[in-house]
N, C-alpha and C positions, 0 to 999 in steps of 0.2 A: 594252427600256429606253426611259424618256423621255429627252428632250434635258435635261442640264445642263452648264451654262455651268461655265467656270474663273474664278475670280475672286480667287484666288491662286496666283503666280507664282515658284519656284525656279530662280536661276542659278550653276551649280556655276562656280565658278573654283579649278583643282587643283595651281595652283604653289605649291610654298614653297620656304623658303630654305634649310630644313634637316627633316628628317622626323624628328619627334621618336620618341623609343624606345618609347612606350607607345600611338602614334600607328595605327589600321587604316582609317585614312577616306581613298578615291577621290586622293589625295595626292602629288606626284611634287616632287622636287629637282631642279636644276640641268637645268630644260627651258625655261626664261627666254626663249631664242630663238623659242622656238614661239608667243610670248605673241599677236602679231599676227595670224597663221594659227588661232590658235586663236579670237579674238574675231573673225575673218570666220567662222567654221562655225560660231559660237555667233550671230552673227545670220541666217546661213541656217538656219538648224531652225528661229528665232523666229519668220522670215518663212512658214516651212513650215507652223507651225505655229497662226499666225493664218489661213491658207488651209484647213483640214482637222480646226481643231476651234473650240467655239464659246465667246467668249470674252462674259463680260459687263465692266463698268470695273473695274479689277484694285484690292480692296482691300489686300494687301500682296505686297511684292516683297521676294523674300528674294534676298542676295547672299552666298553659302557656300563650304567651302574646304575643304581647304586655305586659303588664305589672298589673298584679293580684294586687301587692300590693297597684295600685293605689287604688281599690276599698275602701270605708270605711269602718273604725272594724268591725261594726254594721253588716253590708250587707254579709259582708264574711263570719262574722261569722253564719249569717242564712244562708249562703249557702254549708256553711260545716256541719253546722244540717242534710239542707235539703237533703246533699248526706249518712250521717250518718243514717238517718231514711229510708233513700230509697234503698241502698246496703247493703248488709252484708260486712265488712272489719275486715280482719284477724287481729289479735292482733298485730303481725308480719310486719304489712303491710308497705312499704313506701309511707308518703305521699307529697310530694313535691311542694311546693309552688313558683315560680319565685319571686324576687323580684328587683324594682330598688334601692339605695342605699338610693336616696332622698325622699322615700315614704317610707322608712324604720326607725318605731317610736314607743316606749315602747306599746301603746294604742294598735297599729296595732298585733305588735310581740306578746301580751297578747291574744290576739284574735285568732288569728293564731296558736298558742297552743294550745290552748282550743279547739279547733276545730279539735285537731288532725295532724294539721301538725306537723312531726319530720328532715324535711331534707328544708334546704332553698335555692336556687341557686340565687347569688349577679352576678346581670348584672353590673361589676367593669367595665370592658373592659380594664381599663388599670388605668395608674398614669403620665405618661407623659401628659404634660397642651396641647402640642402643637399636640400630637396625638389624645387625646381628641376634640379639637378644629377640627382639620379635620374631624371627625366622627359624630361632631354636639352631641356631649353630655352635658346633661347640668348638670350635675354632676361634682366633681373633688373627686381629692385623699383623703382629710379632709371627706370628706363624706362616700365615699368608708369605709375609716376605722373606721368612727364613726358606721356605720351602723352594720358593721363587730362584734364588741364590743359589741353594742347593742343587737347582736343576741346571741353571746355566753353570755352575764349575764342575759339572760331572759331564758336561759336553752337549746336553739338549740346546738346540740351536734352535727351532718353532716350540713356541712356548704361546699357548691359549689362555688367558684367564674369563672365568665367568661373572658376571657382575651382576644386580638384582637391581628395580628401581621399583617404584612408586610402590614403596613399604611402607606401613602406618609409621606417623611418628618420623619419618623421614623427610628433610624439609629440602628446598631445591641445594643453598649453601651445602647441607651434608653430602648431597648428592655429588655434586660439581666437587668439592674434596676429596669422594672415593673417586670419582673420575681421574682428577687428578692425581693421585698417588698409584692408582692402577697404570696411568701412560708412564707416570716416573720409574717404574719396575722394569720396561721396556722391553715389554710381551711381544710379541709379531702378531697377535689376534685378540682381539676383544669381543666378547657375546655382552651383548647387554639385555638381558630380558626384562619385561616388566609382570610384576608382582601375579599371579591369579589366584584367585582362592576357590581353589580345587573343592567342592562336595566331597565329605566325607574327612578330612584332611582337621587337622586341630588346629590350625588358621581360621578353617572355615568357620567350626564350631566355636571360634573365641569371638569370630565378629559377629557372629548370632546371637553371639549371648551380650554382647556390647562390650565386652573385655579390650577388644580392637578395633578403632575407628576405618570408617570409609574411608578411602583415597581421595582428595577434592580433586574430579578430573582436571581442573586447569594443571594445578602443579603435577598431577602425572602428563600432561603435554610441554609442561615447562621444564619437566627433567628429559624428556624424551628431546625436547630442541639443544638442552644444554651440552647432550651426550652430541648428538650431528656436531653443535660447535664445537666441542673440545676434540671429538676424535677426528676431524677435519683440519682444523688447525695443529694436530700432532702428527697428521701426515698419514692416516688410519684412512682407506676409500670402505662405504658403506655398499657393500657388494650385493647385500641380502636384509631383509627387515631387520632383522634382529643381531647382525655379525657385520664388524668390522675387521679389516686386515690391509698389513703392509702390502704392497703390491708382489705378488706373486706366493703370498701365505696364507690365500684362501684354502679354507677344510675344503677339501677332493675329495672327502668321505662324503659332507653334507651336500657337496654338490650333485654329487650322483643321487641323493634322493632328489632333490630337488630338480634334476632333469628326466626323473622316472626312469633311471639304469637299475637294470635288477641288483641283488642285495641280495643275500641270503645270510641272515640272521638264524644263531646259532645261542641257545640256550632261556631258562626258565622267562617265559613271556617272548620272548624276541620274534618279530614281525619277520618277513621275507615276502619281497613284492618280486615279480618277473612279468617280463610282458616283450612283445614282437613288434612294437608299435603301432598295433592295430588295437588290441584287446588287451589284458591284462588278466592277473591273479595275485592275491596274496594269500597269504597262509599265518597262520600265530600257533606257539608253542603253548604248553600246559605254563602256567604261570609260577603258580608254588613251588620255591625249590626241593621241600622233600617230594610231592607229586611227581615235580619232573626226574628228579632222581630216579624214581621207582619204573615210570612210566615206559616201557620197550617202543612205544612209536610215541614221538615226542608233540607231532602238531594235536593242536585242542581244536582246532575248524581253518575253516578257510572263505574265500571268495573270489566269484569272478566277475569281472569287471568288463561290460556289452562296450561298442568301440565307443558311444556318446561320455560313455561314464567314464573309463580310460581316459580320453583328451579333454573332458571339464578338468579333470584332477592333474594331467599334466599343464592345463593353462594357469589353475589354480598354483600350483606349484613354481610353475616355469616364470610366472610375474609376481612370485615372492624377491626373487632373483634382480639386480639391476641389467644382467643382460637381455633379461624378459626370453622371447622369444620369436621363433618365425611366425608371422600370423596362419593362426590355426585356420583351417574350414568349419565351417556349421556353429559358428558361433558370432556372426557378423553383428546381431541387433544387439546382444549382448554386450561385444564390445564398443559398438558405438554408442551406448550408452557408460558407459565408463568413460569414453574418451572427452564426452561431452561433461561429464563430473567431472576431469579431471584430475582423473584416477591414472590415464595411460595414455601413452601417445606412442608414433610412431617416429621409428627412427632410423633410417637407411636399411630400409624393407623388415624390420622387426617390431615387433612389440614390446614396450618397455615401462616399467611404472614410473610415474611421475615421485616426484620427494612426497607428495600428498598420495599418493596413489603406496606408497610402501610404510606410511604412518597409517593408512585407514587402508592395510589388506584385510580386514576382514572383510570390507563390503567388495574388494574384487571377487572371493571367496563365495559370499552371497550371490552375488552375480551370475555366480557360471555353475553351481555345484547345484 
């Protein structure tokens, strides 16, 4: 492999306040105490790992969670020093911080500036009480938009919210409503995800037991078209399955996964992919924050990826995307079977997913992987 450089940067922070029920993400509650101990071993790997891989000026920093903003101003804001003093970061650069709504507070937002963040992403999930309620947030609407506010007059200018759809109990009218009060807030980015119920996860374990009903697939495709119209009509271009944005406030973070640019992820669980565009590797860290604490070499395994399996995962990846891609080699029957579904077509020498081709990526997914 040739040398390539990182030049985008993943920092896991896995506290939160409460682990919501439909929640499977790297995530611990009431570990609060470890907060300190945990940003000393989050800047020893950084320092480890400007020594032993090769970094060019880091186009974006992503800050992810669990929940970042629970951390204290204090602490984050030494840890955004400590990534300032320790990377070079382009003038340019986006840095992105997750935050929840209810940890979202003038002292915090002050800090957080200072430090360099310019892009905030508001875990809203929604505005419906009763869909909130099923997803075990402990958050509401009042907060959501207090939080919102607070960010744009303390000077954040990219402003992300997250939104959830096809929840139990969730009907399309409720939906189209959170839609609506999410564009009325006047975010520059919208995620809209839709519901999965994770194994393992206390969602799961409530619709097993019948406590929470099935999704009826139509109305999860009737909220899924209501989000296309409404964030269409508000002036929102669907860039990526599941992300909408103003034009030119597409996540640079997410895109570089999504075009297979290495990444190196930096703390308890965080992934780091690299590759020459030939072949590929990733790596994962110990997951547990006290493990990882303790732990003096932090990856838990790794893998490499032969050049077939590298380019299924960047076509997989690259036709999540509405720019798709340049057509790959060695996968021609594949795609023409897709194209023949009418899942992808082509379009002034690229590959690109159709509207039906980025509502059913999982069978582009099937297809190539």
């Amino acid at each position: 492999m040739t040398a390539a450089a990182f030049r985008h940067l993943y920092v896991h922070i896995p506290f939160c306040r409460h682990k919501c029920g439909y929640c499977d993400f790297n995530a611990y509650a009431g570990m609060d105490r470890l907060m300190p101990e945990y940003v000393a071993a989050l800047e020893q790997e950084l320092s480890n790992a400007v020594r032993h891989h090769a970094f060019d000026p880091l186009e974006t920093l992503y800050l992810g969670g669990g929940t970042p903003s629970l951390l204290p101003a204090g602490l984050m804001a030494d840890l955004l020093a400590f990534i300032r003093s320790t990377f070079e970061i382009r003038s340019d650069a986006e840095v992105t911080l997750e935050a929840n709504p209810g940890s979202t507070d003038a002292e915090r937002l002050a800090a957080w500036l200072e430090g360099g963040v310019n892009r905030l992403s508001l875990g809203v999930q929604g505005f419906d009480g009763r869909a909130l309620a099923v997803l075990e947030r402990r958050t509401d609407a009042a907060q959501a938009e207090k939080a919102f506010a607070l960010a744009r007059a303390a000077g954040v200018t990219n402003i992300n919210i997250d939104l959830i759809y096809a929840v139990p109990f969730q009907s399309r009218q409720s939906w189209l409503e959170t839609l609506q009060r999410g564009i009325a807030l006047g975010p520059d980015h919208i995620s809209t995800y839709c519901l999965t119920f994770e194994e393992g996860t206390l969602l799961w374990r409530r619709r097993a037991e019948g406590r929470v009903p099935e999704v009826d697939p139509d109305l999860q495709w009737d909220q899924l078209d209501a989000a296309c119209r409404e964030l269409e009509a508000a002036g929102f271009e669907r860039y990526e399955v599941s992300n909408w944005a103003r034009h030119g406030r597409e996540s640079r973070h997410n895109l570089a996964y999504w075009r297979c640019r290495p990444v190196f992820g930096a703390g308890a669980g965080a992934h780091s992919y690299w590759s020459d565009g030939i072949t590929a590797r990733r790596w994962w860290n110990v997951a547990r924050p006290r493990e990882f604490i303790a732990a003096m070499d932090k990856v838990a395994g790794s893998e490499d990826l032969d050049e077939r399996k590298a380019r299924a995962e960047s076509i997989m990846l690259g036709l999540r995307t509405a720019e798709g891609m340049t057509a790959p080699l060695g996968f021609e029957s594949e795609l023409k079977r897709l194209a023949a579904d009418g899942l992808i077509e082509r379009v002034d020498g690229r590959v690109v997913p159709t509207r039906r081709g980025m509502d059913l990526h999982n069978q582009i997914a099937l297809a190539v992987l």
